[in-house]
C-alpha positions in Angstrom: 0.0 0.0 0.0 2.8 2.3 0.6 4.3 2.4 -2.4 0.7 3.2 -4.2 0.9 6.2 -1.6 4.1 7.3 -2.7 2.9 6.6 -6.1 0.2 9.1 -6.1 2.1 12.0 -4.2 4.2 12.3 -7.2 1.7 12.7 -10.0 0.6 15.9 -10.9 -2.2 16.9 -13.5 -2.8 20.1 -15.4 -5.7 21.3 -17.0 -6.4 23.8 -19.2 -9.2 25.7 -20.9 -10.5 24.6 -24.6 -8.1 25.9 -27.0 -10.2 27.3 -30.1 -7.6 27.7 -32.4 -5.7 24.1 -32.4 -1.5 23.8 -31.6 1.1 25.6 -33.0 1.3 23.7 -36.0 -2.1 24.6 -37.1 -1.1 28.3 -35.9 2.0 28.2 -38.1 0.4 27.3 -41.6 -1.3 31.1 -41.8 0.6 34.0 -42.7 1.4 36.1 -39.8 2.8 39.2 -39.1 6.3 40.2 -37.1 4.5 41.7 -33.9 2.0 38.1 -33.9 5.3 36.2 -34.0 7.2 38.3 -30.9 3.5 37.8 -29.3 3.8 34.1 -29.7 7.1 33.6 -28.7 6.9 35.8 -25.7 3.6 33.8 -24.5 5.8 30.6 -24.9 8.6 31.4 -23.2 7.1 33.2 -20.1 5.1 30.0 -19.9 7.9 27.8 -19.9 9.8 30.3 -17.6 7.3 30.4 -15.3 6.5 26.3 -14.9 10.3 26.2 -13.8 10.3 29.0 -11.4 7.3 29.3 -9.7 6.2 25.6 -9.6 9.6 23.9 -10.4 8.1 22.0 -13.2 10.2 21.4 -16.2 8.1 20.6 -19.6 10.1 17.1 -21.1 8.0 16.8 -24.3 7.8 20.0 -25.8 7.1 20.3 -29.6 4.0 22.1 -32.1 1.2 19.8 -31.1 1.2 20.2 -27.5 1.9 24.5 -27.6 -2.4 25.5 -27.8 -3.4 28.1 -29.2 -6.5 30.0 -27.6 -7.7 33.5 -29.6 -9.3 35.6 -27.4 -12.0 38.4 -28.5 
């Protein structure tokens, strides 16, 4: 039993909100302009910056499909 306690203390699960406009990928196959690019980039990387300081989380699988994309109005 112990070691399905330890087990569960380590597992962590994120959610996130519904993503209308699909992953990166699908972001990247429409022409975009130079300020939607720094936007992008900026939004991924002070994600990423702030998983590993704040929660000491380090992402090990990142890549297109799993960067969402949410437009909001």
């Amino acid at each position: 039993m112990k070691l399905a306690i330890d087990l569960c203390a380590s597992i962590l699960l994120l959610t996130n909100e519904y993503a209308n406009e699909g992953d990166l990928k699908s972001w990247l196959t429409t022409d975009r302009s130079e300020i939607q690019w720094y936007v992008m980039y900026f939004q991924v990387f002070a994600g990423l910056y702030t998983l590993q300081k704040y929660f000491a989380l380090t992402h090990n699988d990142l890549h297109w499909g799993n960067i969402l994309v949410h437009r909001s109005e």
